[in-house]
C-alpha positions as CSV (number, residue, x, y, z in Angstrom):
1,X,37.3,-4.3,-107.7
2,X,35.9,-2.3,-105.0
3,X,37.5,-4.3,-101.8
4,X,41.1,-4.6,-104.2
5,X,42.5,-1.6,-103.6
6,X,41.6,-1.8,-99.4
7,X,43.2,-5.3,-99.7
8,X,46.1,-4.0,-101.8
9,X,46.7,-1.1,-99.5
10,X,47.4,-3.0,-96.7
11,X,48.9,-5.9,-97.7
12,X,51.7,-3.5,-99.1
13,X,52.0,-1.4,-96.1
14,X,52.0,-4.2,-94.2
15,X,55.4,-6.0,-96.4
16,X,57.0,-2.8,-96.7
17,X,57.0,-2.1,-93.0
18,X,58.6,-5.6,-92.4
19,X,61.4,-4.7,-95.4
20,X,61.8,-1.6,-94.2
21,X,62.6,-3.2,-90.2
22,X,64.9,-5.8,-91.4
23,X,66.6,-4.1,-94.5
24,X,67.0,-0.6,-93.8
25,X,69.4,1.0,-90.7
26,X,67.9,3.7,-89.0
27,X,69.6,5.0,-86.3
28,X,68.4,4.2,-82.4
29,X,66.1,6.2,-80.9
30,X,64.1,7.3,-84.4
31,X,60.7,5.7,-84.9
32,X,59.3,5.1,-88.4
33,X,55.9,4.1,-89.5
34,X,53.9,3.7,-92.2
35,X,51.1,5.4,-91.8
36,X,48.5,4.2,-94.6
37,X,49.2,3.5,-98.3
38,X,46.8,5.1,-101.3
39,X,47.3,2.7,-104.2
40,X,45.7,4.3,-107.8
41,X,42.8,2.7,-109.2
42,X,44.9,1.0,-111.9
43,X,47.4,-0.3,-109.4
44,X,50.0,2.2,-111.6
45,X,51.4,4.3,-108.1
46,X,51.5,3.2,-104.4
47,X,52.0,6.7,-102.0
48,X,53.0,5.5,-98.7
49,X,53.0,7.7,-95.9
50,X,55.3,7.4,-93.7
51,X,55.7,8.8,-90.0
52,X,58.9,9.8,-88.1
53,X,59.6,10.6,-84.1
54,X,60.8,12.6,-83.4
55,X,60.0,15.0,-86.2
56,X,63.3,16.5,-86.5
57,X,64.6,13.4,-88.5
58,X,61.7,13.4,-90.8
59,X,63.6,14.6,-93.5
60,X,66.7,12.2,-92.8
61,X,64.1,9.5,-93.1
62,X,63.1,10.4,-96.3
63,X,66.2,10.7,-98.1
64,X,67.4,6.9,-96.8
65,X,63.7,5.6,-97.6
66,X,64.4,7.6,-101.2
67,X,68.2,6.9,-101.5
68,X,66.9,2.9,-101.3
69,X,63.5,3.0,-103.3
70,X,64.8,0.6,-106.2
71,X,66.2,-2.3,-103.4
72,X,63.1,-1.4,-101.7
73,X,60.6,-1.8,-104.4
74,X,62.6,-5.3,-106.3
75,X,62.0,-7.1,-102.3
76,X,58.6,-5.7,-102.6
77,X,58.3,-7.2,-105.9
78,X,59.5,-10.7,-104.5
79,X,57.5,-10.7,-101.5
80,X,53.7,-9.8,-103.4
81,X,52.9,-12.2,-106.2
82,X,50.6,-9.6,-108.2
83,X,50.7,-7.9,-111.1
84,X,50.7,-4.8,-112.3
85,X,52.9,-4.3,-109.0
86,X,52.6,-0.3,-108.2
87,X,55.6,1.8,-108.1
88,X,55.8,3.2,-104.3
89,X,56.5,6.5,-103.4
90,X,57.4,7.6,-99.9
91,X,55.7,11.0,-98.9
92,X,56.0,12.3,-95.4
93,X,53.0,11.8,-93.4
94,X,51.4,15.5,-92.0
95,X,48.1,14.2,-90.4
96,X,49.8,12.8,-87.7
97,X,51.8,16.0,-87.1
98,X,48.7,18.0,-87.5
99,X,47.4,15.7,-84.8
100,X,49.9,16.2,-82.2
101,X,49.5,19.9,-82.9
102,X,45.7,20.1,-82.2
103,X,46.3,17.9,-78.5
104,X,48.8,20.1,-77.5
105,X,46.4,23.1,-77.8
106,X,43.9,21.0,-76.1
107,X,46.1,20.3,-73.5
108,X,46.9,23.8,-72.6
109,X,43.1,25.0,-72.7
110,X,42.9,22.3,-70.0
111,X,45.4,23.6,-68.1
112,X,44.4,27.3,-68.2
113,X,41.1,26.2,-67.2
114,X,41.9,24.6,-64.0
């Protein structure tokens, strides 16, 4: 059971970003990806974080990703043969920004210094 979970994380991240690039229109110029995916022990809940560029569409993101969960989720269904199949839940990925944040004070420091 130990090396499931690992195994069912990515398989599902890696399905869900290939729906998500064929099935769902996101407007040029807006870069989405699925950052990691925690699945629950029981395989009852998938959270999938999800990553936008530039940030300011984040939220847009989010309500298309929401707006289509069920479509989403039955091609999910199709694609993975497993069962129980965990109900996925987008969530808006914050390490990454956090990330970005901590380089860009790095960056300065560097500059000040020379």
């Amino acid at each position: 059971m130990s090396k499931r979970i690992p195994q069912v994380n990515e398989l599902i991240k890696r399905e869900l970003s290939q729906i998500i690039l064929r099935e769902i229109d996101i407007d040029p110029g807006i870069l989405v990806t699925l950052t990691r995916v925690e699945t629950s022990v029981n395989l009852s809940q998938s959270k999938v974080y999800v990553s936008v560029l530039p940030e300011t569409k984040a939220e847009f993101v989010l309500k298309v990703l929401d707006h289509r969960i069920y479509t989403l989720q039955q091609l999910l269904n199709r694609r993975l043969n497993m069962r129980p199949m965990p109900k996925i839940r987008f969530i808006r990925e914050m390490e990454t920004v956090e990330a970005g944040k901590i380089e860009e004070v790095l960056e300065e420091l560097k500059k000040e210094e020379k």
